[in-house]
mmCIF file of the N, C-alpha and C atoms, coordinates in Angstrom:
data_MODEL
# 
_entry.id   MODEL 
# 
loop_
_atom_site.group_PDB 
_atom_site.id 
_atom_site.type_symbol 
_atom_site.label_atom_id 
_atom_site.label_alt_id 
_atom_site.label_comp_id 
_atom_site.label_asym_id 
_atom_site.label_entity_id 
_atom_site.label_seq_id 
_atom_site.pdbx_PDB_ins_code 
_atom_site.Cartn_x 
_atom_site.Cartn_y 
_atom_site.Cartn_z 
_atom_site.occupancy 
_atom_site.B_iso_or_equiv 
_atom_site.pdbx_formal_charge 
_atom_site.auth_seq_id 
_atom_site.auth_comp_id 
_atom_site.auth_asym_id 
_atom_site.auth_atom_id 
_atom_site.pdbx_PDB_model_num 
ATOM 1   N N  . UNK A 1 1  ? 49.209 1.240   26.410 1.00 0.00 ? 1  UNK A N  1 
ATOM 2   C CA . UNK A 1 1  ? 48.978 -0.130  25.984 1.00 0.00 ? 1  UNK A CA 1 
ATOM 3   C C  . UNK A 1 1  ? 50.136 -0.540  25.078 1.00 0.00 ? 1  UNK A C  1 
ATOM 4   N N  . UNK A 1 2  ? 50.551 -2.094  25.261 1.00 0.00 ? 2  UNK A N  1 
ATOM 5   C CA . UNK A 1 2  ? 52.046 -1.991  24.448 1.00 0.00 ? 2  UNK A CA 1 
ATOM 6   C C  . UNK A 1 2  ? 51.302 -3.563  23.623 1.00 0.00 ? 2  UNK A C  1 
ATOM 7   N N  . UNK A 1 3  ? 52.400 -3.649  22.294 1.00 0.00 ? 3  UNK A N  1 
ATOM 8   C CA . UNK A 1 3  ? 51.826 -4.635  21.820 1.00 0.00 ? 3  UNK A CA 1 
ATOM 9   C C  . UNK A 1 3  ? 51.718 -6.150  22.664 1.00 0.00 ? 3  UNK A C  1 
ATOM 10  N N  . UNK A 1 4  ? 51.808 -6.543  23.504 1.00 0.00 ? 4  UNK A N  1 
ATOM 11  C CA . UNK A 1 4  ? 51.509 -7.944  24.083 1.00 0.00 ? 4  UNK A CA 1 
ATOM 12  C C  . UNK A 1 4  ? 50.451 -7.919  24.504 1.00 0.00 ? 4  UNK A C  1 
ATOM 13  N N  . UNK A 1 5  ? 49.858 -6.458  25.263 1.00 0.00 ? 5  UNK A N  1 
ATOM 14  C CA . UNK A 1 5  ? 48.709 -6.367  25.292 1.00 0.00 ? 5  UNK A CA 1 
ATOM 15  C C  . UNK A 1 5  ? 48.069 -6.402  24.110 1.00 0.00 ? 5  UNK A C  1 
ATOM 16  N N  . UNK A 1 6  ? 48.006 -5.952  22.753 1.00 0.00 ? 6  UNK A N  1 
ATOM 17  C CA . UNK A 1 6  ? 47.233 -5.551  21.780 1.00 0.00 ? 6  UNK A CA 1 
ATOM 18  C C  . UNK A 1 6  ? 47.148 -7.418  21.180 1.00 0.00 ? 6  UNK A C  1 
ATOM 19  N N  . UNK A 1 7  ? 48.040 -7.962  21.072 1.00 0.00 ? 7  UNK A N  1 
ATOM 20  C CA . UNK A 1 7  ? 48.363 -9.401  21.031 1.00 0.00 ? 7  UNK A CA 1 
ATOM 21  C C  . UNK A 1 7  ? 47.379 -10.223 21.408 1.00 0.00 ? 7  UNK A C  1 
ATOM 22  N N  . UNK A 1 8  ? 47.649 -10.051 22.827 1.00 0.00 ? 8  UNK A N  1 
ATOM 23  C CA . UNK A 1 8  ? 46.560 -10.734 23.892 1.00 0.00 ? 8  UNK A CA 1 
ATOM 24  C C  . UNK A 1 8  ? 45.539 -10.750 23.637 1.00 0.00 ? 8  UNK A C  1 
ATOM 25  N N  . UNK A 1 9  ? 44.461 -9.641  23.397 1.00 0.00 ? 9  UNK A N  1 
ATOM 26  C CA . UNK A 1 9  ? 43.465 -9.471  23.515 1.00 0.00 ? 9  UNK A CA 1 
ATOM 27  C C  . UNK A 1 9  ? 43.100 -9.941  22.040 1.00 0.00 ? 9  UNK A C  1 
ATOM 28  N N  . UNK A 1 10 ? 44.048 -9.804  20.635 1.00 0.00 ? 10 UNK A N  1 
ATOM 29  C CA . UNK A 1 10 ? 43.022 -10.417 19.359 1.00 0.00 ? 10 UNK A CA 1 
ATOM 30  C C  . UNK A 1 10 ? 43.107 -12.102 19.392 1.00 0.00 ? 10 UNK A C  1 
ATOM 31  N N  . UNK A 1 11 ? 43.718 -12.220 20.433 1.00 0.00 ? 11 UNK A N  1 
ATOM 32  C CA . UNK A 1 11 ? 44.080 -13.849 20.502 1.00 0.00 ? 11 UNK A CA 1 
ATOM 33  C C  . UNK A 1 11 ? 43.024 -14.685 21.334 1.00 0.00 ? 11 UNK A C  1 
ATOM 34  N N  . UNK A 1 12 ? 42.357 -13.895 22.472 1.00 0.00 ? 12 UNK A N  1 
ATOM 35  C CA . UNK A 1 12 ? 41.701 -14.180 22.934 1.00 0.00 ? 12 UNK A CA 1 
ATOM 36  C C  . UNK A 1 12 ? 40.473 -13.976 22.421 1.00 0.00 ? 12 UNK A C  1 
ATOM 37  N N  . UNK A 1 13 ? 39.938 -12.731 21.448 1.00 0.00 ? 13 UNK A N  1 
ATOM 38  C CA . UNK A 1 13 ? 38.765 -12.862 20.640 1.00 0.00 ? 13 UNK A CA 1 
ATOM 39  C C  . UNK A 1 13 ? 38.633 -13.750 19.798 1.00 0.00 ? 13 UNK A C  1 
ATOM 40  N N  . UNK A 1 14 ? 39.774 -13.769 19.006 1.00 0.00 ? 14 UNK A N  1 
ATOM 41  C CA . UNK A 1 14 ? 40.014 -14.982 18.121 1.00 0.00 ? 14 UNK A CA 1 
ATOM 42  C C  . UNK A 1 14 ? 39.753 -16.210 18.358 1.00 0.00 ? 14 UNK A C  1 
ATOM 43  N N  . UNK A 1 15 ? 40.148 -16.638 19.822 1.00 0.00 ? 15 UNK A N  1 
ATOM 44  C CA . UNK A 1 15 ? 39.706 -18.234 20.245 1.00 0.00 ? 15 UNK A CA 1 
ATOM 45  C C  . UNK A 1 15 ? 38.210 -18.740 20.487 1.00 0.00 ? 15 UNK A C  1 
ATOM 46  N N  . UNK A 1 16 ? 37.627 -17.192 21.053 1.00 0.00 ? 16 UNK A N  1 
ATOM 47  C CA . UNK A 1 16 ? 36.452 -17.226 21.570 1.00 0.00 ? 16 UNK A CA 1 
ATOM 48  C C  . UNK A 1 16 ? 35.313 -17.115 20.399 1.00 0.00 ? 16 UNK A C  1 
ATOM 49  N N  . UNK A 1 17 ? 36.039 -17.092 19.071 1.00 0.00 ? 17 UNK A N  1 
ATOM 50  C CA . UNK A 1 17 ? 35.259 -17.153 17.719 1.00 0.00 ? 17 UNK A CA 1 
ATOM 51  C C  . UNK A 1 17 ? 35.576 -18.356 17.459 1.00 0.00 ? 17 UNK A C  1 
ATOM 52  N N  . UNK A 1 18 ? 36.477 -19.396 17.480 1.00 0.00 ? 18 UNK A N  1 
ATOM 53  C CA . UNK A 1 18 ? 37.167 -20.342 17.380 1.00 0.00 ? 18 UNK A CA 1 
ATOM 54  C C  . UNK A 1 18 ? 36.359 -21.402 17.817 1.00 0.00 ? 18 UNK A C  1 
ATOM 55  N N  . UNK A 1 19 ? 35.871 -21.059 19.163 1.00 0.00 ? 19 UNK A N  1 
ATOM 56  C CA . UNK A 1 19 ? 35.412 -22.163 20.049 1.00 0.00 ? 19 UNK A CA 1 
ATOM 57  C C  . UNK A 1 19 ? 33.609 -21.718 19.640 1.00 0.00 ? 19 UNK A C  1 
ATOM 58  N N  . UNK A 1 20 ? 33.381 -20.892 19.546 1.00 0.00 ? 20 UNK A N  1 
ATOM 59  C CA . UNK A 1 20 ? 32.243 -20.893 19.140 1.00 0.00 ? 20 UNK A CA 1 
ATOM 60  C C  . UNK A 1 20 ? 31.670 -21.403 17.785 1.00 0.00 ? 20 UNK A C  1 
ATOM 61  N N  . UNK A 1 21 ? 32.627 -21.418 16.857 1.00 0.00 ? 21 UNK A N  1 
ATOM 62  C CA . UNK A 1 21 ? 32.779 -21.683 15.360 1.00 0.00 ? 21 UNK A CA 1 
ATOM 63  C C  . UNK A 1 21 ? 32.588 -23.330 15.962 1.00 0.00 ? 21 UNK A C  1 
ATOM 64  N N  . UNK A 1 22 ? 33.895 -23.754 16.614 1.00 0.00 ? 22 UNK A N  1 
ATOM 65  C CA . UNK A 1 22 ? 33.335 -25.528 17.049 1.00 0.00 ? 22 UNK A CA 1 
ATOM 66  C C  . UNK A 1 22 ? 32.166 -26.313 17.547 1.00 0.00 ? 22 UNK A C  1 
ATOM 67  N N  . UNK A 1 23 ? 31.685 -25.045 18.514 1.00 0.00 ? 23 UNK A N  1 
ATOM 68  C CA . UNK A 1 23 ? 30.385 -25.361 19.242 1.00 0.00 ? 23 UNK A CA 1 
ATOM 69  C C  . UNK A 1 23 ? 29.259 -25.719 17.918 1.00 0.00 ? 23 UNK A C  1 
ATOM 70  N N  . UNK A 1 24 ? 29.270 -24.621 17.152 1.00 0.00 ? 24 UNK A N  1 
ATOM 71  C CA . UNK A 1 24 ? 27.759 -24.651 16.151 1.00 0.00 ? 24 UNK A CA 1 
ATOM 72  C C  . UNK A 1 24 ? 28.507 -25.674 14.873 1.00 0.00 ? 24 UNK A C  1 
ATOM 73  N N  . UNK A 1 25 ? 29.648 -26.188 14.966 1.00 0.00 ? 25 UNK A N  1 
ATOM 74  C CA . UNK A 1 25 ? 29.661 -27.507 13.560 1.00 0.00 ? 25 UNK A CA 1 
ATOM 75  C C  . UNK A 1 25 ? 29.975 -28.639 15.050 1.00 0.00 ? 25 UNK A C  1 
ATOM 76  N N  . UNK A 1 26 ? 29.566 -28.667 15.889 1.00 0.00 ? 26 UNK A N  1 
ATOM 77  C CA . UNK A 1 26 ? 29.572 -29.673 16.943 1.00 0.00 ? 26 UNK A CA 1 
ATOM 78  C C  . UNK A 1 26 ? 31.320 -30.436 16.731 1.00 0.00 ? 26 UNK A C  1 
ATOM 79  N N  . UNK A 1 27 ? 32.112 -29.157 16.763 1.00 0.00 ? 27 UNK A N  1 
ATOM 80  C CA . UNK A 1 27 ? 33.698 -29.862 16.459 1.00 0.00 ? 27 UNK A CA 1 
ATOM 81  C C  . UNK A 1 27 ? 34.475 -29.943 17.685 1.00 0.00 ? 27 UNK A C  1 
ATOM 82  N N  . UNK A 1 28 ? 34.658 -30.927 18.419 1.00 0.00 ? 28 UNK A N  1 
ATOM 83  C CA . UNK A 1 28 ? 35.511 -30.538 20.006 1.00 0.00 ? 28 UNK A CA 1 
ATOM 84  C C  . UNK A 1 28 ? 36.867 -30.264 19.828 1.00 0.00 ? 28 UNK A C  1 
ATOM 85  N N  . UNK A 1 29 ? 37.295 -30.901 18.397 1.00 0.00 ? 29 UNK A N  1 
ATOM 86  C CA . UNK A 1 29 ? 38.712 -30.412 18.355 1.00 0.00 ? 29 UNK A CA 1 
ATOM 87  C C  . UNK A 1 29 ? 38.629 -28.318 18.019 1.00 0.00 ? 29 UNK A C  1 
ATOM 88  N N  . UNK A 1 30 ? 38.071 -28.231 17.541 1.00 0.00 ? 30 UNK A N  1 
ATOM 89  C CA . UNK A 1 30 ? 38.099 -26.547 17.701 1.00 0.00 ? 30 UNK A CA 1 
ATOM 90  C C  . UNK A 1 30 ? 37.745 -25.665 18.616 1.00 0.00 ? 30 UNK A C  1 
ATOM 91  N N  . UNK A 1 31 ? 36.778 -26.605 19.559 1.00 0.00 ? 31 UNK A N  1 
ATOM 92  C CA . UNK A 1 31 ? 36.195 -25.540 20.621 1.00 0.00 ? 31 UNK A CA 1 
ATOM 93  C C  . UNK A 1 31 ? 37.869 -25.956 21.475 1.00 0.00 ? 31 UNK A C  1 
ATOM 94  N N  . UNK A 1 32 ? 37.755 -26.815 21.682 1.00 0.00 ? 32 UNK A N  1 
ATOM 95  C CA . UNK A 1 32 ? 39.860 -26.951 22.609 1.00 0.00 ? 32 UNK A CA 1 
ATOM 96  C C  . UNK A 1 32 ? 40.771 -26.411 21.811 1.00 0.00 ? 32 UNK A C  1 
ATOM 97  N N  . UNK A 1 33 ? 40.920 -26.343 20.752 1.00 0.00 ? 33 UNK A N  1 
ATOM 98  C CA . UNK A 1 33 ? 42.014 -25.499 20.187 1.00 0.00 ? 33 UNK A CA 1 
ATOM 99  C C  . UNK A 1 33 ? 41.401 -23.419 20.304 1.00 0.00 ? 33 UNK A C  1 
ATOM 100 N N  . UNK A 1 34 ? 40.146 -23.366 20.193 1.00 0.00 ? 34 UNK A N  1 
ATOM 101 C CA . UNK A 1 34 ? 39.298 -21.980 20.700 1.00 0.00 ? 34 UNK A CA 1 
ATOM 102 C C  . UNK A 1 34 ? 40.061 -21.723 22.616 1.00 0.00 ? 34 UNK A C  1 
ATOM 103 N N  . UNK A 1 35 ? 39.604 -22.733 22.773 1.00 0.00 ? 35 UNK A N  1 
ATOM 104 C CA . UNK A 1 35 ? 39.921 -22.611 24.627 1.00 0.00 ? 35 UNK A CA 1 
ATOM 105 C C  . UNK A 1 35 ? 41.393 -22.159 24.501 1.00 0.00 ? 35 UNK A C  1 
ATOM 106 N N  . UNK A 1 36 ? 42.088 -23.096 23.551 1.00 0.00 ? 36 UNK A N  1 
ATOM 107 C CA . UNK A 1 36 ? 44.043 -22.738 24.354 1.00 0.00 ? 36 UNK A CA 1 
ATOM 108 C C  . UNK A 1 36 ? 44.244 -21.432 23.635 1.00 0.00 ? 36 UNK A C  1 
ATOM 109 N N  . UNK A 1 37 ? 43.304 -21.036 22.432 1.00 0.00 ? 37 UNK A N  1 
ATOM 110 C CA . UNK A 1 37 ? 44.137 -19.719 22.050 1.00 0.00 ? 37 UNK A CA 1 
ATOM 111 C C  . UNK A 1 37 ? 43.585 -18.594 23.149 1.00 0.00 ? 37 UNK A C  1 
ATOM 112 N N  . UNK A 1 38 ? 42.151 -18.945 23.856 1.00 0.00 ? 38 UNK A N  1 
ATOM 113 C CA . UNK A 1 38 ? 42.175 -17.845 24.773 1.00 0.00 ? 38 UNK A CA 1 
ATOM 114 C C  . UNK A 1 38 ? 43.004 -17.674 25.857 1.00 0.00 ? 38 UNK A C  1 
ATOM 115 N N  . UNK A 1 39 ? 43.759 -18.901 26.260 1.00 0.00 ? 39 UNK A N  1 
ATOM 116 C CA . UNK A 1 39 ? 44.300 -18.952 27.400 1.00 0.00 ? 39 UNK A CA 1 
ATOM 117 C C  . UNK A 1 39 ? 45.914 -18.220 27.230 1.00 0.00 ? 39 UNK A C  1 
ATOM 118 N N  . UNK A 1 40 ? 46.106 -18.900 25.772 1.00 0.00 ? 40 UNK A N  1 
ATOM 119 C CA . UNK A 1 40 ? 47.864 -18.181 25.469 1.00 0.00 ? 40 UNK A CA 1 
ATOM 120 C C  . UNK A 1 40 ? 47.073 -16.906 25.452 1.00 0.00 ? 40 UNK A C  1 
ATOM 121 N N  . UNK A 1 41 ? 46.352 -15.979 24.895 1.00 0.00 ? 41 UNK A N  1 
ATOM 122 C CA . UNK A 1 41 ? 45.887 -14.578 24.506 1.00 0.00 ? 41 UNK A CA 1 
ATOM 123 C C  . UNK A 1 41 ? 45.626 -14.099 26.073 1.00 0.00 ? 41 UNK A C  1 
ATOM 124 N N  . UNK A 1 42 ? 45.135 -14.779 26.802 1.00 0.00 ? 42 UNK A N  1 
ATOM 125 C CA . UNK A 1 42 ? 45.134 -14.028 28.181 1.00 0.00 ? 42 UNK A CA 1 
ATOM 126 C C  . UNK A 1 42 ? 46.140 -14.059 28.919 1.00 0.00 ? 42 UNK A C  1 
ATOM 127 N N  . UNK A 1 43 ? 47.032 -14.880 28.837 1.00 0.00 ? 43 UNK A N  1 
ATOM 128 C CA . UNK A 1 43 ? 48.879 -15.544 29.464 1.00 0.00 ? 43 UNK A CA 1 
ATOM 129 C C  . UNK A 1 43 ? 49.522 -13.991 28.274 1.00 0.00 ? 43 UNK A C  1 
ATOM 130 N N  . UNK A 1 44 ? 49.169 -14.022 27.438 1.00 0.00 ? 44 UNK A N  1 
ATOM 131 C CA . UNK A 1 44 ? 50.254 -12.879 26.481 1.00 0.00 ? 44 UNK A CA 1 
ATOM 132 C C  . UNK A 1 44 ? 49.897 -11.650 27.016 1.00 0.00 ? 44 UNK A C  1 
ATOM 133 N N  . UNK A 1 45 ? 48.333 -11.025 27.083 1.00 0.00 ? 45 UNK A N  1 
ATOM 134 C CA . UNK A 1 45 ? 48.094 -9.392  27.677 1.00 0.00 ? 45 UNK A CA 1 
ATOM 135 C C  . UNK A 1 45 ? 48.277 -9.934  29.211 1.00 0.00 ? 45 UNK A C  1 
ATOM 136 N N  . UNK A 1 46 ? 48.327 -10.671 30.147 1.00 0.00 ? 46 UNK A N  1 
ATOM 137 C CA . UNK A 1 46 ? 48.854 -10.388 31.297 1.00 0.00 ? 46 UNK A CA 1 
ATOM 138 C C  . UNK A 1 46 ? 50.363 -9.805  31.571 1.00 0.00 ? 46 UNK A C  1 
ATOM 139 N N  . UNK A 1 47 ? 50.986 -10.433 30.932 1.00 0.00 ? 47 UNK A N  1 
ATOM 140 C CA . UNK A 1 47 ? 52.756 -10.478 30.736 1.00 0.00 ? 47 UNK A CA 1 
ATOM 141 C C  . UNK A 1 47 ? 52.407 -8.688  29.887 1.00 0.00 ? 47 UNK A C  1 
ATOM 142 N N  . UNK A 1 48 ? 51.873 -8.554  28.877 1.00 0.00 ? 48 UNK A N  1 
ATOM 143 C CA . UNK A 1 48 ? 51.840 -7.365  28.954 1.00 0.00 ? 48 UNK A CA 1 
ATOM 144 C C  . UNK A 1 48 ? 51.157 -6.104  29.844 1.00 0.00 ? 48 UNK A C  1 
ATOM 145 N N  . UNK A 1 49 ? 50.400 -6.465  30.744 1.00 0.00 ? 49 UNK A N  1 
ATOM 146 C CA . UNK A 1 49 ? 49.793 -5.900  31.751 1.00 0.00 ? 49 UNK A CA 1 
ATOM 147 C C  . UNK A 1 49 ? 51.495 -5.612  32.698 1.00 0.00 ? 49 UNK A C  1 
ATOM 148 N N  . UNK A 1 50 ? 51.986 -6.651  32.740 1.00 0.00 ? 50 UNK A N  1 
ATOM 149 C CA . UNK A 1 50 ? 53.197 -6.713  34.117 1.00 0.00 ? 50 UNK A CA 1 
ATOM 150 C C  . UNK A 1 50 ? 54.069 -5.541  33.175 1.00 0.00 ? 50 UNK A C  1 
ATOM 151 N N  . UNK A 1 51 ? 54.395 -5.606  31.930 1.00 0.00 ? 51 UNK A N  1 
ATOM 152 C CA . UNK A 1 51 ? 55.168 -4.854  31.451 1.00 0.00 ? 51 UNK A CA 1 
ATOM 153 C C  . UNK A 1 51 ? 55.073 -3.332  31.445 1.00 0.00 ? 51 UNK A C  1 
ATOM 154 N N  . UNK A 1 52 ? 54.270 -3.449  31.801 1.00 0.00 ? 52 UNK A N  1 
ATOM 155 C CA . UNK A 1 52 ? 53.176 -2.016  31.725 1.00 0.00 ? 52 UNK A CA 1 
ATOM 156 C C  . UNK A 1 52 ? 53.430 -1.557  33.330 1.00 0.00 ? 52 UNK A C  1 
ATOM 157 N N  . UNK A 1 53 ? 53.339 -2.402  34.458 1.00 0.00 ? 53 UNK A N  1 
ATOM 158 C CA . UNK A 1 53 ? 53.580 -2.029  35.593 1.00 0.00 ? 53 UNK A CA 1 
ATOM 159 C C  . UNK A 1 53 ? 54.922 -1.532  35.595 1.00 0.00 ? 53 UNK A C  1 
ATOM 160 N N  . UNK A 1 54 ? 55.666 -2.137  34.983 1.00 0.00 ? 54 UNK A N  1 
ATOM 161 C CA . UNK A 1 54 ? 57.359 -1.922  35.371 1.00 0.00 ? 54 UNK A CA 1 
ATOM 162 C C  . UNK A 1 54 ? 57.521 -0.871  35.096 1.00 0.00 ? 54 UNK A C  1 
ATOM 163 N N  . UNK A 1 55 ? 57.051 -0.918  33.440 1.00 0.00 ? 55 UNK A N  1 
ATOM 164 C CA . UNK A 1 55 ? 57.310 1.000   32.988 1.00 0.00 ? 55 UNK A CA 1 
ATOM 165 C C  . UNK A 1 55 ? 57.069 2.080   33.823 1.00 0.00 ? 55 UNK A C  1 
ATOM 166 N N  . UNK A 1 56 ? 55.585 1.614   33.668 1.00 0.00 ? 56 UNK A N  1 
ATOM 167 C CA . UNK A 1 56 ? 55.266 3.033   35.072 1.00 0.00 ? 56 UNK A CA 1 
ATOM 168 C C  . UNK A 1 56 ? 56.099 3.344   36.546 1.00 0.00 ? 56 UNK A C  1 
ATOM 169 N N  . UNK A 1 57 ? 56.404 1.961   36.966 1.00 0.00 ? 57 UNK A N  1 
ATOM 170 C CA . UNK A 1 57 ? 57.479 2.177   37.993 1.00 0.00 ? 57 UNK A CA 1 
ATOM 171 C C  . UNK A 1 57 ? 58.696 2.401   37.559 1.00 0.00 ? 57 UNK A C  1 
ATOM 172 N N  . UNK A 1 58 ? 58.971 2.120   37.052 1.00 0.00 ? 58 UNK A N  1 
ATOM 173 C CA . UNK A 1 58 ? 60.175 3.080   36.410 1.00 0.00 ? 58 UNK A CA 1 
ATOM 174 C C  . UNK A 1 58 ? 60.349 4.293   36.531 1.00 0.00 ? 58 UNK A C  1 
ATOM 175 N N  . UNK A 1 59 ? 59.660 4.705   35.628 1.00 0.00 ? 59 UNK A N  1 
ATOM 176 C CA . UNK A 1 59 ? 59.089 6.059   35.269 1.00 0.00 ? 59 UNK A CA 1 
ATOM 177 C C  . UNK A 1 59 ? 58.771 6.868   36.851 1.00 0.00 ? 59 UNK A C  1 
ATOM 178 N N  . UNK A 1 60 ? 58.159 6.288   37.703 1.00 0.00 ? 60 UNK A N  1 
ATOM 179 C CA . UNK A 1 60 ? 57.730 6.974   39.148 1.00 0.00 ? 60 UNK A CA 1 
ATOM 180 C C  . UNK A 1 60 ? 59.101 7.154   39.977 1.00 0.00 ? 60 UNK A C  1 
ATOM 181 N N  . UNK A 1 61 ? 60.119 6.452   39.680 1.00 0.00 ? 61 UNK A N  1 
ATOM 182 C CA . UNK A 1 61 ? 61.165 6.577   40.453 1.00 0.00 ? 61 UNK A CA 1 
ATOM 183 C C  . UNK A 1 61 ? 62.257 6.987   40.635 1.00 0.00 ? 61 UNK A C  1 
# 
């Protein structure tokens, strides 16, 4: 696991506390700012998912 993954994933918990935090004070600007941090946090551990492929192919070849 490399940090973009480790990135990703507190970014995406983070939003999903974010947007839930908006939901229960009925705030839409936070549940949409909750939504985009999950989306950059899942866009960041994918890119680290790919990085992770390369290595290993690397490494296999």
């Amino acid at each position: 696991m490399n940090k973009d993954q480790v990135k990703g994933v507190i970014k995406d918990v983070a939003g999903k506390v974010q947007e839930i935090a908006g939901k229960m004070d009925d705030n839409k600007g936070q549940q949409v700012k909750g939504l985009n941090k999950q989306i950059s946090g899942k866009s960041e551990k994918i890119y680290g998912d790919a990085r992770e492929v390369v290595k290993d192919a690397h490494k296999n070849s």
